[in-house]
N, C-alpha and C positions, 0 to 999 in steps of 0.2 A: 275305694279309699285312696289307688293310688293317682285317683286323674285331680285328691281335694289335694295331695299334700303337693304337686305339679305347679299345680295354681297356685297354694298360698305361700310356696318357697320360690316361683317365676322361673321354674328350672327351664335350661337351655338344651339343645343338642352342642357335641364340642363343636359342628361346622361352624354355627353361631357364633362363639364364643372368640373362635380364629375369624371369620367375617371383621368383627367390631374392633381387632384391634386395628389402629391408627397405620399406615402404610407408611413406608420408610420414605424419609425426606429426600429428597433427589438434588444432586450437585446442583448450583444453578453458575449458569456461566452470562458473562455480560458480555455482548460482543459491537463496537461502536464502528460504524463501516461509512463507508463515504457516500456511495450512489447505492439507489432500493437494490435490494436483493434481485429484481428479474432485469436489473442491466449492469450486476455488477458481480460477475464468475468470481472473481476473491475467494465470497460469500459464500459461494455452492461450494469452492475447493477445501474449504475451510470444514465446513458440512460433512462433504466427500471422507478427509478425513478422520474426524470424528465418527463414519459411521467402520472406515479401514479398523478401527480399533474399537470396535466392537457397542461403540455408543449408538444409544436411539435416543433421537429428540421426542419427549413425552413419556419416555417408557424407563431409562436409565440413567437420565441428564435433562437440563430444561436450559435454555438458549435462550437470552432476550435481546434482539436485535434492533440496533438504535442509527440512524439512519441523520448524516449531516449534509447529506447533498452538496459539500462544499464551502458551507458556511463555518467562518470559525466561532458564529456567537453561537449557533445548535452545539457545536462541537462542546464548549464549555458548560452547555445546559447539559445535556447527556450525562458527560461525566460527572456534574454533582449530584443527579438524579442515580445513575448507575452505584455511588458510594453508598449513598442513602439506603439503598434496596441490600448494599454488602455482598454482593455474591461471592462465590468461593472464588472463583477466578474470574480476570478483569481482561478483555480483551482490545487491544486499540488497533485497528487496521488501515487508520489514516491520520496525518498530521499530525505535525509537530504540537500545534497549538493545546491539540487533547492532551497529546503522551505528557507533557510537561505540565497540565493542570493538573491530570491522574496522578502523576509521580509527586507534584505538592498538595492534594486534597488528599491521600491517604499513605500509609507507612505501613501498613498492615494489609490490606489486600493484596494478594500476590496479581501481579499485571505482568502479563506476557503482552510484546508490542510488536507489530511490523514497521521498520521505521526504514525511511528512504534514504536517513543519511547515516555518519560514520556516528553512533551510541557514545562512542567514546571521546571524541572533537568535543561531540556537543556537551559531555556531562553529563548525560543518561545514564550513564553506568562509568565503574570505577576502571575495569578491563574488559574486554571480552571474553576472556576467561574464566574471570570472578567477577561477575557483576557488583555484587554487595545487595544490601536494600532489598527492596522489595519487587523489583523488576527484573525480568529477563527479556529476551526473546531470538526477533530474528532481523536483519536486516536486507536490507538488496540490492548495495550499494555495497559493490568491490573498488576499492580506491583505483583501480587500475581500470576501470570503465570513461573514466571523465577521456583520458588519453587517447582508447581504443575509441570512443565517437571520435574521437577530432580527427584520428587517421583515417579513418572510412571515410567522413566527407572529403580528405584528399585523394583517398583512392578514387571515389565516386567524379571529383570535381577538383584535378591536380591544379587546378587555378585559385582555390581557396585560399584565403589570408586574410579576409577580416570577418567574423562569426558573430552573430546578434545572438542573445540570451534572453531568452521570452523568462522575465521572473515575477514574483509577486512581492511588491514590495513590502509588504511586512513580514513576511514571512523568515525567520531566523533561518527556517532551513537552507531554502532557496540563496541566501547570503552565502552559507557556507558551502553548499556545492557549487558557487559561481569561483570563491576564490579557488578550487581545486582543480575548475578548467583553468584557471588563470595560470596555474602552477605547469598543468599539460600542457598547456599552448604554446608556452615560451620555448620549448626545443623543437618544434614544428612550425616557429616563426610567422605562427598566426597571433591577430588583433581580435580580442575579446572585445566587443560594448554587448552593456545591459541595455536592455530594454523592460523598464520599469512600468510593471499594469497594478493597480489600486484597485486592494480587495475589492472595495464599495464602488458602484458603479465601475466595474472595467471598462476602459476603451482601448481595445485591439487594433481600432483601425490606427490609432495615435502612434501607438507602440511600433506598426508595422511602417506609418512614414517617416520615423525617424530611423528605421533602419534603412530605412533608402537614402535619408541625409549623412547616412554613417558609412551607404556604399557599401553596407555586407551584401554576401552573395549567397553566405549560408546561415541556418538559424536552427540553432537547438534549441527547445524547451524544456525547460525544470519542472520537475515533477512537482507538483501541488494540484492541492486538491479543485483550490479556483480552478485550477482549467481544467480539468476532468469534464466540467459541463460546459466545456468550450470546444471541446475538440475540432468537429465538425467545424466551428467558424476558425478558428487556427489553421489548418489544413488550409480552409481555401483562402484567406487572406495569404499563404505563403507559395501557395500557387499562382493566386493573381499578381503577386508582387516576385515569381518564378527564382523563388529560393528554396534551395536545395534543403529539406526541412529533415532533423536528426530526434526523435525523442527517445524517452526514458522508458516508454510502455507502448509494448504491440498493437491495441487499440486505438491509439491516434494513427497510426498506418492503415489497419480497415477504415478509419473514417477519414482518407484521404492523405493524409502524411504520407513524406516519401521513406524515410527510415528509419525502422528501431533498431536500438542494440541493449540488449535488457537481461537483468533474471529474470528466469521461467518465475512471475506472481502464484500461477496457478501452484506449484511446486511449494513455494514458499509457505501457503497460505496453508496447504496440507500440512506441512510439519510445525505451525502451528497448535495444529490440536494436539501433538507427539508432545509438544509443552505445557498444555491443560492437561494432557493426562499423566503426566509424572506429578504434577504438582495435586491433582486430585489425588494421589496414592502417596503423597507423603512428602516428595521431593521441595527445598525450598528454591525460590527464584535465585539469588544469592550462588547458590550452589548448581546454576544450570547454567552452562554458558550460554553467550549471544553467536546464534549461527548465523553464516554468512555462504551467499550464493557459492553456487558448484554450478548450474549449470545455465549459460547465458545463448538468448534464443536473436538471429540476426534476422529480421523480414522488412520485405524490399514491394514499396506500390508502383510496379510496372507503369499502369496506368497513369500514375500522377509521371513519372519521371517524363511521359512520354508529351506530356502538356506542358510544362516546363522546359522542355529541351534539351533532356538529360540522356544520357547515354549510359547506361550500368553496365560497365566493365564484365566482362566474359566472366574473370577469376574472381569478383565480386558474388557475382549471380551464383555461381556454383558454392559459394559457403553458404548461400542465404537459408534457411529453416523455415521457411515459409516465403511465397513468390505470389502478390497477388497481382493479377492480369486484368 
């Protein structure tokens, strides 16, 4: 009798019963990154930390990674795609063009950013201190860097005095880190010219003849995302045209550039997750400050200097944090 009443009441064991119910919804985090994840360390240090603080991607948190290789029209698809889906936290790890469409397509998703320039110049936030709104993050641009490249390429090349700027001409940001070497230059009695490249079809080789008709000797590049997938042709166009080349990110020095002077990205990109997970436990963006580099890494291409016909200073070499040969 007891296997009819089994059946006609559909009784369970409790394992069952704990089986069927519904498993608890997992953070979901939006993360918008410039180049694929297997050529862009950010990505992994970003990961990195997130697993320091005890997250598993699949297991405790779920990660959807959106990929604009550069382009600022992906950039703007992503992020309206990214709002749509709502995740708990929004993350932007490249360009202006995203962080400012994220910050006007929603008021409500908390977005932590890594932004290349000063948050506060541009209008991204209200202080560093108090952000406001719905943004925090981090940055990796200390105002005192624009200054600190331009003194290395005179340490490097005491004959410097007029410096080309590899920029992208639409880019708001690249404008504004141009006027603050403008601002460095002037007590080092170096000559700033831009050299203007056009998101849409770039031409570099354009960009690097007019630096010859400008007679610079040295050329820094502005962080943006266009030239991420340029590298390699940057490097050697300022080799063939045997300028002393200064960038924003240690990666252009492996792929042939002669000098960084940078925050540690990887560093950075970790304590980003330190801001998804305050925010996942309660904290609002508003109430998180925007942090700002501590610690800045200097790496020197032996090799290119040596094609060039450059000479790295004894007392140079020995500050450098990486030396590649």
């Amino acid at each position: 009798m007891g296997g009819d009443l089994h059946d006609r009441f559909h009784m369970r064991p409790w394992g069952a019963v704990v089986g069927a119910q519904q498993p608890a919804k997992l953070p979901r985090i939006g993360y918008l990154a410039g180049a694929a994840d297997h050529k862009n360390p950010s990505v992994e240090a970003f990961r990195q930390g997130l697993r320091d603080l005890g997250y598993i991607e699949g297991k405790n948190i779920q990660v959807e990674f959106r990929y604009t290789e550069g382009w600022s029209d992906s950039a703007l698809k992503f992020v309206a795609e990214f709002v749509q889906l709502k995740p708990d936290v929004l993350v932007i790890g490249q360009g202006q063009a995203a962080i400012r469409a994220a910050k006007q397509a929603t008021k409500t998703i908390p977005i932590v950013v890594i932004t290349t320039v000063d948050p506060v110049t541009t209008g991204l936030v209200e202080s560093l201190a108090h952000p406001g709104g719905n943004l925090t993050g981090l940055t990796s641009v200390a105002r005192e860097l624009s200054g600190k490249r331009l003194e290395l390429l005179k340490e490097v090349v005491p004959t410097t005095s007029r410096v080309g700027f590899l920029l992208e001409a639409d880019s708001p940001g690249a404008a504004v880190r141009f006027t603050e070497y403008q601002a460095a230059a002037r007590p080092l009695k170096i000559e700033v010219h831009s050299l203007n490249v056009q998101t849409q079809n770039p031409d570099f080789a354009a960009a690097f003849n007019s630096a010859g008709k400008e007679r610079v000797t040295a050329l820094i590049t502005v962080r943006d995302a266009l030239f991420y997938r340029f590298q390699k042709r940057i490097a050697e166009l300022a080799i063939k045209h045997r300028l002393s080349s200064m960038f924003e990110r240690s990666d252009y020095v492996e792929a042939g550039g002669l000098i960084s002077y940078a925050a540690d990205d990887a560093e950075i990109n970790r304590r980003a997750a330190y801001y998804v997970d305050k925010i996942l436990k309660g904290a609002k963006p508003a109430d998180l400050p925007v942090a700002q580099p501590t610690k800045f890494e200097l790496v020197i291409n032996l090799k290119t200097a040596k094609q060039i016909g450059v000479i790295i200073p004894p007392n140079v070499l020995a500050r450098a944090d990486k030396v590649i040969r």
